[in-house]
C-alpha positions as CSV (number, residue, x, y, z in Angstrom):
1,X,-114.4,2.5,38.4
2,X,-111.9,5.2,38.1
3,X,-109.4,5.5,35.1
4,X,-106.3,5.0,37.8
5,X,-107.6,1.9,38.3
6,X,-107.2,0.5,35.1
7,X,-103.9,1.7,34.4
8,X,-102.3,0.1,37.8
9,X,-103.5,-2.8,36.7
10,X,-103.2,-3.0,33.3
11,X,-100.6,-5.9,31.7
12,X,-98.7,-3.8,30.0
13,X,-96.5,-0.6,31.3
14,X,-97.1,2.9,32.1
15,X,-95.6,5.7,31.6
16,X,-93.5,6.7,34.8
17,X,-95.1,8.3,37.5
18,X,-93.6,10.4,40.9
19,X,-93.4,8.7,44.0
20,X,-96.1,10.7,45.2
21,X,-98.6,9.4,42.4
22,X,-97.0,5.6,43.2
23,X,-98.2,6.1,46.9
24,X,-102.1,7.5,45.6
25,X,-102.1,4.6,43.7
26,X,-101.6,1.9,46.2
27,X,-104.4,3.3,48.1
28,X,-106.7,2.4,45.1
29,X,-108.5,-1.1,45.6
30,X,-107.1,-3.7,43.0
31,X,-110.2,-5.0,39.5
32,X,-111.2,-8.4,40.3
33,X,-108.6,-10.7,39.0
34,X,-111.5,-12.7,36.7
35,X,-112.0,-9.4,34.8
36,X,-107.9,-9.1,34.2
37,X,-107.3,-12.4,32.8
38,X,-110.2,-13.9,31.2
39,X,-110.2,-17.3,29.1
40,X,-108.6,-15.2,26.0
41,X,-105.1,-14.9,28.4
42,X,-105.7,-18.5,29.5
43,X,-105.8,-19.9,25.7
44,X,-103.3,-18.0,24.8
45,X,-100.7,-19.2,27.5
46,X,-101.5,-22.6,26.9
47,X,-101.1,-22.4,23.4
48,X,-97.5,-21.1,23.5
49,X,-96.8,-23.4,26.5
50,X,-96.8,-25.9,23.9
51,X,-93.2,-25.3,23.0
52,X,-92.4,-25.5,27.4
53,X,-93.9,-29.2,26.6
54,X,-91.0,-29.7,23.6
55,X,-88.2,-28.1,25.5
56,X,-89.5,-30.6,28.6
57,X,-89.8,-33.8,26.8
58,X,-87.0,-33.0,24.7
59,X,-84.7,-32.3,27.8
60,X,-86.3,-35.5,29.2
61,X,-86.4,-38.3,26.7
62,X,-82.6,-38.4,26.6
63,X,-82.2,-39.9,29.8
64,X,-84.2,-43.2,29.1
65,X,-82.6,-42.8,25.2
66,X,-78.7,-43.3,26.8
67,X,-79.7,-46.4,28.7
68,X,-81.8,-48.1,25.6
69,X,-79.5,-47.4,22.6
70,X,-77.4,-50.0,23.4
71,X,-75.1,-50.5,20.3
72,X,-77.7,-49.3,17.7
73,X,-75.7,-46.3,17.0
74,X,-72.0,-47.2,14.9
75,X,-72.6,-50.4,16.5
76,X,-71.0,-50.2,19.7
77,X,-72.2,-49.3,23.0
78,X,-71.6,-45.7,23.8
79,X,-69.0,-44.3,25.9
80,X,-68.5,-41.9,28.4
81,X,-67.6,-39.0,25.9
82,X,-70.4,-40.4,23.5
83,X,-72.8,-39.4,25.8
84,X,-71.5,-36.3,27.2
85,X,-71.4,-34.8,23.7
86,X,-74.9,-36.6,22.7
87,X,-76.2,-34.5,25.5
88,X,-74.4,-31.4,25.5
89,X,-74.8,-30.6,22.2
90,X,-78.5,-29.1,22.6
91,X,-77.3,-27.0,25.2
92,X,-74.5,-25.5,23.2
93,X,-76.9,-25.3,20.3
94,X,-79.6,-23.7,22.6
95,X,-76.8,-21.1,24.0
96,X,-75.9,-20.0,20.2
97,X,-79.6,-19.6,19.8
98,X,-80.7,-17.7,22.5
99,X,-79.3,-14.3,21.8
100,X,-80.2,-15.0,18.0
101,X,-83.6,-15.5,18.9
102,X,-83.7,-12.5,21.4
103,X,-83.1,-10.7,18.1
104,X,-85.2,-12.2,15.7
105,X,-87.7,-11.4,18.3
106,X,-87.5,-8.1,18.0
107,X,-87.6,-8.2,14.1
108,X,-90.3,-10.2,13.2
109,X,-91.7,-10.9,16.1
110,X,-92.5,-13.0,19.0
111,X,-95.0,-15.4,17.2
112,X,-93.0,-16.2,14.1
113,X,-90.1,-17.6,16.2
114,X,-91.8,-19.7,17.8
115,X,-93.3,-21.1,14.9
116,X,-89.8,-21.2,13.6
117,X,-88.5,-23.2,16.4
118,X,-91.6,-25.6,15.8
119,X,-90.2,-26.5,12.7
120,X,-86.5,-27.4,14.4
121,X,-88.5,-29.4,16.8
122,X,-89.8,-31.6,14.1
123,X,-87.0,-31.8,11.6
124,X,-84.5,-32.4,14.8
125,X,-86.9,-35.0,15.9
126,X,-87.3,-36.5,12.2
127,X,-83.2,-36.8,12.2
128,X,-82.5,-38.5,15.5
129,X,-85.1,-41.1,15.0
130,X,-83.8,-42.6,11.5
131,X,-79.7,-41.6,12.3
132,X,-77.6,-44.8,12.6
133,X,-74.4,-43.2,13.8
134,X,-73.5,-41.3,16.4
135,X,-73.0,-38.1,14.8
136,X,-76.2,-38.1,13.5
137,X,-78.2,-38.6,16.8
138,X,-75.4,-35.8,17.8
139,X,-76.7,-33.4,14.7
140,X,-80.4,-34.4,15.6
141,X,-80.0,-32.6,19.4
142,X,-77.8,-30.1,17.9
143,X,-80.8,-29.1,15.6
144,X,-83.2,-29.4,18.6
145,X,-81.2,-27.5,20.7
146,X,-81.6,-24.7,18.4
147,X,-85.7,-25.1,18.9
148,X,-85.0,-25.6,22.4
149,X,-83.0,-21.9,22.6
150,X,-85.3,-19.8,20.8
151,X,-88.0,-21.2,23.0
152,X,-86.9,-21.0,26.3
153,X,-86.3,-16.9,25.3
154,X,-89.2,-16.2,23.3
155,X,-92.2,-18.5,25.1
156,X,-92.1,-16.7,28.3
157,X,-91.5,-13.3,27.2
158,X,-94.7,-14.1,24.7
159,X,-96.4,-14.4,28.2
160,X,-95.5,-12.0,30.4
161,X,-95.8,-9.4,27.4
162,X,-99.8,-10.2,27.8
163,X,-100.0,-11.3,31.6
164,X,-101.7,-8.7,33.9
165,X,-99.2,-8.1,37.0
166,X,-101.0,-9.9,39.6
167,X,-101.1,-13.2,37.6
168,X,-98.1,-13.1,36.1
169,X,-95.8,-15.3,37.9
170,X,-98.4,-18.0,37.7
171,X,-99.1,-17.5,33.9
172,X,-95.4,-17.4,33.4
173,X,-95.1,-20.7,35.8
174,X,-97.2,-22.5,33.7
175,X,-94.5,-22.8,31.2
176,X,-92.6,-24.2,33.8
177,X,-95.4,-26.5,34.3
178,X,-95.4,-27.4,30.6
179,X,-91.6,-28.2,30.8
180,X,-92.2,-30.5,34.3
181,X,-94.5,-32.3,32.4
182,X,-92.7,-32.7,29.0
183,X,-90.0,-34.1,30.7
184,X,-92.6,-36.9,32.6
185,X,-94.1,-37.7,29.4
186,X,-90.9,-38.4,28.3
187,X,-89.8,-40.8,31.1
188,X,-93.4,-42.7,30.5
189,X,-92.8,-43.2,26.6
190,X,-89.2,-44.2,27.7
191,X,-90.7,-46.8,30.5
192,X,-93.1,-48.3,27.9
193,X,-90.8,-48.2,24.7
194,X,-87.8,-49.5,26.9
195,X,-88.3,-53.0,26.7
196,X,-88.6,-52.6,22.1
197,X,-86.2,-53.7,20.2
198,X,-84.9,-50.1,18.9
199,X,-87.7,-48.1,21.2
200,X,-85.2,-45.5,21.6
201,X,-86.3,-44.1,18.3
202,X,-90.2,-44.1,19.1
203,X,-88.8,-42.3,21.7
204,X,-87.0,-39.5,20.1
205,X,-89.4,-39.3,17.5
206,X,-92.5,-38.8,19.2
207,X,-91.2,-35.2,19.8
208,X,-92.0,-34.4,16.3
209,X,-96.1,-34.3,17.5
210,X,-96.7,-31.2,19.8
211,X,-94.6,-29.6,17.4
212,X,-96.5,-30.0,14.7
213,X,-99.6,-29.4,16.8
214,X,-98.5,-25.8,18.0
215,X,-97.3,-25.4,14.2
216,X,-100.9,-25.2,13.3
217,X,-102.0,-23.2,16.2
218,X,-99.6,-20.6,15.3
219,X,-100.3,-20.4,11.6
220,X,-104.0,-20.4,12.3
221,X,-105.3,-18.5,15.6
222,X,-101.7,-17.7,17.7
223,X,-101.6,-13.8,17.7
224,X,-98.8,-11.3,17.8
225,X,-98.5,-9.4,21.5
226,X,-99.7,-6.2,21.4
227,X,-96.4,-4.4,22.5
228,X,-94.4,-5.8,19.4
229,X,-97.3,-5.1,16.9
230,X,-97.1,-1.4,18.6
231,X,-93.4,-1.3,18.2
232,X,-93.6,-2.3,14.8
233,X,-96.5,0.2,14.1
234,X,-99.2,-2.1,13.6
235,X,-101.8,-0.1,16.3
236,X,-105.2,-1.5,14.6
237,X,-103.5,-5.1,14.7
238,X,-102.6,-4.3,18.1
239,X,-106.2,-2.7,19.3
240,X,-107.6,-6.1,17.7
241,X,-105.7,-8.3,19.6
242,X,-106.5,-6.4,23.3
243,X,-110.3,-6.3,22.5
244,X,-109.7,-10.3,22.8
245,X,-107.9,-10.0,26.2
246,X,-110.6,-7.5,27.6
247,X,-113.8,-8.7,26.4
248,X,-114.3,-10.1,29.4
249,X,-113.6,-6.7,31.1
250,X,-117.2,-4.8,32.2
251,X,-115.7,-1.9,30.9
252,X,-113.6,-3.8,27.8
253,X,-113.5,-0.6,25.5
254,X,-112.1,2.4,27.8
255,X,-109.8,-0.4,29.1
256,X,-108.3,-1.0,25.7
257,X,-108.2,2.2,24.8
258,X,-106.2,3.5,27.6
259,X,-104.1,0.0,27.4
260,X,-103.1,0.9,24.2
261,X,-102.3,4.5,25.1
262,X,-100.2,3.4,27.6
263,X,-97.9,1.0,25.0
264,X,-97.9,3.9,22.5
265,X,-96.7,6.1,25.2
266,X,-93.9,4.0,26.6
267,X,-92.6,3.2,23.4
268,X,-92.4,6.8,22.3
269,X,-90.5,6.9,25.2
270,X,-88.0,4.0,24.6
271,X,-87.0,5.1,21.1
272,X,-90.0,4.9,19.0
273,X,-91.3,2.2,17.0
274,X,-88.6,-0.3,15.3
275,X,-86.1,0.8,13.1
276,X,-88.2,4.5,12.4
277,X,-87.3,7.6,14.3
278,X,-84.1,6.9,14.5
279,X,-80.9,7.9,11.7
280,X,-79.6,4.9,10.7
281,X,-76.0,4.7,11.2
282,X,-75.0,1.7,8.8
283,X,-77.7,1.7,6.5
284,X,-79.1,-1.5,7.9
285,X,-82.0,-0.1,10.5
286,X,-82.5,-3.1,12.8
287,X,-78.5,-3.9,13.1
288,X,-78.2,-0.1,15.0
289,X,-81.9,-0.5,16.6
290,X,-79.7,-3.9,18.1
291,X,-76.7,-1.5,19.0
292,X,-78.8,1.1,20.4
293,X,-80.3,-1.3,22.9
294,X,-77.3,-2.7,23.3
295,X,-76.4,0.6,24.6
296,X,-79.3,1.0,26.7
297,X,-78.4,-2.4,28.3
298,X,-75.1,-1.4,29.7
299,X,-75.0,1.9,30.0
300,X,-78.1,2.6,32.0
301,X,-77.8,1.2,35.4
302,X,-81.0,0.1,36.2
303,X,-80.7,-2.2,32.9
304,X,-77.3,-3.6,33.9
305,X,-79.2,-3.9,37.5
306,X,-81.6,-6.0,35.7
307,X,-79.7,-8.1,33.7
308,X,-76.9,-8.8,36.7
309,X,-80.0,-10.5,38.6
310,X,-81.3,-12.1,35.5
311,X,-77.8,-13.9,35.0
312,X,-77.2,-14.4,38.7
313,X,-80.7,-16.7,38.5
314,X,-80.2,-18.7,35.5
315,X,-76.6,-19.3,35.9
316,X,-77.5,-20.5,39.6
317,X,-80.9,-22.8,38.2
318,X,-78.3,-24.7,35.8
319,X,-74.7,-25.0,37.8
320,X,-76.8,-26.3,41.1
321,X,-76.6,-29.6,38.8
322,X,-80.3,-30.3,38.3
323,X,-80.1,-31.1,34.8
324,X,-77.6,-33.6,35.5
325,X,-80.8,-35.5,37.0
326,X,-82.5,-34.7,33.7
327,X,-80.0,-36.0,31.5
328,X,-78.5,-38.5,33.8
329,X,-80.9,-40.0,36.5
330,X,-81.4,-43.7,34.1
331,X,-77.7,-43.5,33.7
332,X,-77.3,-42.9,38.0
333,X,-80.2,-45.4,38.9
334,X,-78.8,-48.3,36.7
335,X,-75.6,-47.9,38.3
336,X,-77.1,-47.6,41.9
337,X,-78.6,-51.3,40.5
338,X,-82.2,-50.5,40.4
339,X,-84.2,-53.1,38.6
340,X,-85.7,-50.2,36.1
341,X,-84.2,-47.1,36.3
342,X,-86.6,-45.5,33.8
343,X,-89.3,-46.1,36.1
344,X,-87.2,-45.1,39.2
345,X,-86.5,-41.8,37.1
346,X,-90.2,-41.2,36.5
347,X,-90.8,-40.6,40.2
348,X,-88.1,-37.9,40.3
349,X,-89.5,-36.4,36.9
350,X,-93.1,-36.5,39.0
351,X,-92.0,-34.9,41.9
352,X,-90.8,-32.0,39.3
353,X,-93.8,-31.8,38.2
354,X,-95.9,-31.5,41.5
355,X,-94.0,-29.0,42.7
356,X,-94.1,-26.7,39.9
357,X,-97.9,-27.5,40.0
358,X,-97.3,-25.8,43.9
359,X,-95.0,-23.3,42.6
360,X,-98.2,-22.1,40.3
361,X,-100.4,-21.8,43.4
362,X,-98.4,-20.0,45.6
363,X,-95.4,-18.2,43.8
364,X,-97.6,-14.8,43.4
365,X,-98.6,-15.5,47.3
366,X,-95.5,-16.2,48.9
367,X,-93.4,-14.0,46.6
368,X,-90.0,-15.1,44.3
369,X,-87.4,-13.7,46.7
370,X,-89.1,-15.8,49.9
371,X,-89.5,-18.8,48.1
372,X,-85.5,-19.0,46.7
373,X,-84.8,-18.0,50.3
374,X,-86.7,-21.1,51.9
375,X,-86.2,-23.7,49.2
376,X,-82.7,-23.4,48.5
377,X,-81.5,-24.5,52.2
378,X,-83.3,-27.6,51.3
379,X,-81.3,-28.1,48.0
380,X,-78.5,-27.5,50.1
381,X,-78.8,-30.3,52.5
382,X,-80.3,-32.7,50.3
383,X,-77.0,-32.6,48.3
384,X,-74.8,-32.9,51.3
385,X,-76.8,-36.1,52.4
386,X,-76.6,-37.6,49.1
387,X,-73.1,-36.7,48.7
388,X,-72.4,-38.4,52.2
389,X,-74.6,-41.0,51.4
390,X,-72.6,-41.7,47.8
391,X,-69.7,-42.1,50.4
392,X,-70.7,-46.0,51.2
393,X,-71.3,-46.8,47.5
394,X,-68.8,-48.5,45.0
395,X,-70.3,-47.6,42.0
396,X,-69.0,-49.5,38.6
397,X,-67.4,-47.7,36.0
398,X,-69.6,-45.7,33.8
399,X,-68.3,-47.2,30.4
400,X,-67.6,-51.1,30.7
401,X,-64.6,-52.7,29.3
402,X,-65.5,-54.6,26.0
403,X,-66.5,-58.0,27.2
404,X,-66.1,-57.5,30.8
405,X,-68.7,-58.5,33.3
406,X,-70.3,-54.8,34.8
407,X,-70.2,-54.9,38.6
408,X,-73.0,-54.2,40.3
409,X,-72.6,-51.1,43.1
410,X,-71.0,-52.2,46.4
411,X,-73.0,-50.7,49.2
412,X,-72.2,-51.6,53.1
413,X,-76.4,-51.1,53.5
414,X,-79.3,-52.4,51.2
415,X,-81.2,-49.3,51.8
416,X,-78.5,-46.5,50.8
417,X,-79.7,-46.6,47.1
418,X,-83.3,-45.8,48.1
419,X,-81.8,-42.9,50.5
420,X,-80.0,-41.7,47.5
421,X,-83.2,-41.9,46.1
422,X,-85.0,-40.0,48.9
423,X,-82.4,-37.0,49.1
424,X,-82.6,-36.6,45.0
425,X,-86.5,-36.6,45.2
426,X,-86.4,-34.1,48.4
427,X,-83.9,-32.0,46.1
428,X,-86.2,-32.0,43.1
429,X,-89.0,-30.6,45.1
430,X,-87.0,-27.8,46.4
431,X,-85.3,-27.3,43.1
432,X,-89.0,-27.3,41.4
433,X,-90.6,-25.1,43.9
434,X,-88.3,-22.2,43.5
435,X,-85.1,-22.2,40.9
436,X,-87.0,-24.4,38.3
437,X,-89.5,-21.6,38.0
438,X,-88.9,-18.2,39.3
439,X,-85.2,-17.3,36.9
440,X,-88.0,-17.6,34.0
441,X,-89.4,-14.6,35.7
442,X,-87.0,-12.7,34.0
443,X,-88.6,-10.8,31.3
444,X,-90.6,-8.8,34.2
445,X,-87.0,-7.0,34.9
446,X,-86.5,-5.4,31.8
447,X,-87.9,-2.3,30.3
448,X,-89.9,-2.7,26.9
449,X,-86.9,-1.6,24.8
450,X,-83.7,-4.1,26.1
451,X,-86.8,-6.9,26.8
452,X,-85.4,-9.1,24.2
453,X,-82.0,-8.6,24.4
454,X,-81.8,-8.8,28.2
455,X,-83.6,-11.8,28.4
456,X,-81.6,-13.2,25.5
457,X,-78.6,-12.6,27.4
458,X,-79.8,-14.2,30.2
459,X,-81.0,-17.3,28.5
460,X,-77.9,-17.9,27.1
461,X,-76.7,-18.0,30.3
462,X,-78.8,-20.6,31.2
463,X,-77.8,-22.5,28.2
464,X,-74.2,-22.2,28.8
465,X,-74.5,-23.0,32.3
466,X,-76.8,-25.8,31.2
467,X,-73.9,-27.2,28.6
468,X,-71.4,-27.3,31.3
469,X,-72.8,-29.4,33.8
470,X,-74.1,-31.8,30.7
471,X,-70.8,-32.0,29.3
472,X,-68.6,-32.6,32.8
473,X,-71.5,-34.9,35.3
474,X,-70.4,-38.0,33.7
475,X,-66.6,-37.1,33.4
476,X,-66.2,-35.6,36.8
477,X,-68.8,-38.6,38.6
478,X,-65.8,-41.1,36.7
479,X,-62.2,-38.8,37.5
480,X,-63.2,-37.1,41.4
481,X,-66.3,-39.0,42.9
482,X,-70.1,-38.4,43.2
483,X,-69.5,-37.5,46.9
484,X,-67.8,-35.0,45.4
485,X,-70.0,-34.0,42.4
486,X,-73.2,-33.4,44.7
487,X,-71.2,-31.4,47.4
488,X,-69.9,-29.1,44.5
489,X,-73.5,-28.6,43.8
490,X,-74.5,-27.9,47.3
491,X,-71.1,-25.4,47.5
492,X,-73.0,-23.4,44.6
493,X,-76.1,-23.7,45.7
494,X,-74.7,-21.9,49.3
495,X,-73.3,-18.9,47.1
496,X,-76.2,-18.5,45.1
497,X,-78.5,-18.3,48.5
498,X,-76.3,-15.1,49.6
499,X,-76.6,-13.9,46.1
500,X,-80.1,-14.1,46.2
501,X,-80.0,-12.3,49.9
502,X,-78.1,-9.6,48.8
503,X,-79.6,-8.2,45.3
504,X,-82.7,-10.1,44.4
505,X,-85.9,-7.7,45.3
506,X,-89.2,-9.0,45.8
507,X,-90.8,-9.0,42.3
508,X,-94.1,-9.7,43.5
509,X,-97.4,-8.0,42.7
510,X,-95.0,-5.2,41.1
511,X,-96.4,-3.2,37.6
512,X,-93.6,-3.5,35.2
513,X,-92.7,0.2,35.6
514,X,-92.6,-0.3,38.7
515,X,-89.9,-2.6,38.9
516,X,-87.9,-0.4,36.4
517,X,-88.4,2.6,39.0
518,X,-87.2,-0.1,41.7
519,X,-83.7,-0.9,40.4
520,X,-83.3,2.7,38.6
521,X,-80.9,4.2,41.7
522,X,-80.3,0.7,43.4
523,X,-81.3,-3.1,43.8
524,X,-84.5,-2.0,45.7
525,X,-83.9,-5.0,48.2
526,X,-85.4,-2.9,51.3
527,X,-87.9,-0.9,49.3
528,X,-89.3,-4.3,47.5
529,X,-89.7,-5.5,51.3
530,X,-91.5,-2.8,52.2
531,X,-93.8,-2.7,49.6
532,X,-94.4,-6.5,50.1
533,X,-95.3,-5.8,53.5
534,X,-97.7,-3.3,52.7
535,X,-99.6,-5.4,50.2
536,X,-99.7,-7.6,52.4
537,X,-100.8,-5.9,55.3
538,X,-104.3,-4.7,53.6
């Protein structure tokens, strides 16, 4: 096996080659996969897919909470605005996060912010389940929401830091997997705690267990990635950790060695290791090492390249209204007058989960760019339907008058709520099979040195995105109409399909550097397309 080998299919970047030495290489046969990601890479992915599970299942819960609360909180039942700000408040929280945490990444490290936002899980967890107000519950997901933010940034970028390239959009979809199925273990403990006087709290509170459970993972055998530990200096701690992820490898000792080389190399490259080699301008190191990358961001164009596509993606997964569903679907199905709309949810929460599960199986296959291109159309239509559906339903009004009888929904035919049904389960399986997984992708766009901050920035995005459509579903279902609601969403989803079209290249089966070569002079739509074809071809 020749040296060439290794590096083009190393996890971790190279330096930059000509386009010349970019062609050799694709000539040269690809390692077996079971010798690039052995059962160290596995363990490691599922450990930090841990905090995927808490941002699922606390995403999740809330749905079966605002249908089970009743008048426990301030004793009276909530209102419109009560749960509008009950459930956007962990997305505002998770937006303020976000960039934080994209910080704090790059100062102390991946690992310890995840173990940070373990502790938010737990204490957020701890507070909602024994608040008797509303604010409370309110500070409880605010608190979360901050776990929930430096997670969503941190977990996958932990991930695709140690993935090797041709696994890395399935090791990265696991997350997404953990997330899918978070969010059904939170519609089961809201099915069976439903019918409890006060369940609502065993609810909430069960969040505080995988927390602590990853908490002890990380404190315990949950290493630092390699490409941080070189940043910060740390090469022995780094060597240590790849001889892990390649002692499976046949040749485990020249492929760590020339890993290694190859991180050294590229962060000589990006500015050196953090806070050293550089003058610092304000006294304060890692405050210009953030400026300087900030710099780099914006003012290179492949960087601002990057980070366009990144926001494009997770703007587009959150304001196509899917965590309205999330959030909402109890809330949607009671109305719709189905006889447990917990258990009604679970079966959209499932079909998340299924597809993601197909997502992991094919997304490396089929490629990201292909699989936004065919799924969203489906989104598309599924919201029209519903929205034309929602046309021949009188739906009662989402906060009842004190002491008034709640009207059931008027529909002209028996069977519209179960097509309601149908077109949100058909949408969930698009949704889940491309936008729920392949924006988290992002970290692959990035050079090592704006990593943290563009994915940061584009995690807030999500967040932000995320917060609007919490805080305006109900208010907008109540002031314009659901037909209306669900054919805004189908209006965005259109304009994100031509987005997609017209920048997004095929990510596929790229090396990092060579994705950063791919949007240095351009979005590399044609040349992506071209290389896909060629792999594909052989």
């Amino acid at each position: 096996m020749s040296s060439r080998d290794e590096i083009d299919h190393a996890p971790l970047l190279a330096p930059e080659t000509s386009a010349g030495e970019h062609d050799e290489a694709d000539q040269i046969p690809k390692l077996n996969a079971k010798h690039s990601s052995g059962r160290f890479i596995w363990y490691l992915t599922f450990s930090a897919g841990i905090s995927g599970l808490l941002f699922g299942y606390d995403t999740g819960v809330i749905s079966s909470t605002l249908v089970s609360i009743g008048s426990d909180l301030s004793n009276r039942p909530l209102t419109t605005l009560d749960k509008s700000l009950v459930t956007s408040c962990t997305s505002l929280f998770a937006l303020i996060a976000s960039p934080l945490a994209g910080i704090l990444a790059d100062k102390l490290g991946r690992r310890k912010v995840i173990l940070v936002a373990d502790v938010l899980f737990a204490f957020g967890a701890l507070i909602q389940a024994g608040t008797n107000d509303v604010w409370g519950m309110i500070i409880g997901r605010s608190i979360v929401g901050l776990a929930v933010g430096g997670a969503s940034l941190v977990t996958p970028l932990y991930i695709s830091e140690l993935a090797p390239s041709h696994a890395r959009g399935r090791l990265v979809t696991i997350l997404s997997l953990f997330i899918t199925g978070g969010q059904v273990v939170a519609y089961i403990a809201g099915w069976l705690f439903s019918s409890l006087g006060g369940g609502w709290r065993w609810m909430v509170g069960l969040g505080m267990l995988p927390a602590v459970f990853q908490l002890v993972i990380i404190i315990f055998a949950l290493p630092e990635t390699p490409r941080w530990l070189v940043q910060a200096g740390r090469d022995e701690m780094a060597f240590q950790v790849l001889s892990k992820v390649y002692q499976e490898h046949p040749d485990s000792d020249e492929m760590v060695e020339q890993v290694l080389g190859d991180i050294v190399r590229e962060v000589a490259e990006e500015g050196g290791e953090l806070g050293q080699n550089t003058p610092s301008e304000s006294g304060m190191p890692w405050v210009d090492g953030v400026k300087r990358r900030g710099r780099d961001l914006f003012g290179i164009g492949g960087n601002r390249r990057a980070l366009t596509i990144a926001v494009m993606l997770q703007a587009l997964q959150q304001l196509c209204g899917f965590n309205s569903l999330m959030y909402f679907s109890a809330t949607i199905f009671s109305l719709l007058s189905f006889s447990s709309p917990t258990l009604t949810s679970l079966s959209v929460a499932m079909t998340n989960f299924l597809f993601t599960l197909l997502a992991f199986a094919y997304i490396d296959k089929i490629g990201r760019r292909r699989i936004l291109l065919y799924s969203i159309p489906v989104m598309v239509v599924s919201l029209l339907a519903c929205a034309l559906t929602f046309t021949s339903v009188r739906l009662p009004k989402l906060t009842p008058e004190p002491e008034a009888k709640t009207r059931e929904a008027t529909v002209e035919n028996s069977f519209l709520p179960m097509i309601i049904l149908l077109c949100l389960t058909v949408y969930t399986a698009a949704y889940a099979f491309g936008l729920g997984n392949v924006p988290w992708q992002q970290s692959e766009l990035f050079p090592l040195n704006v990593r943290s901050l563009g994915s940061a920035l584009a995690t807030a995005t999500n967040w932000g995105s995320n917060f609007i459509v919490g805080l305006t579903f109900l208010p907008m279902m109540e002031l314009l109409s659901p037909s209306i609601v669900f054919a805004l969403y189908g209006l965005v989803c259109v304009v994100g399909w031509f987005g997609v079209r017209a920048i997004y290249p095929e990510m596929s089966g790229l090396n990092l550097e060579d994705v950063k070569s791919l949007l240095a002079e351009g979005w590399g739509v044609r040349e992506s397309l071209a290389r896909a074809r060629t792999r594909s071809s052989r």
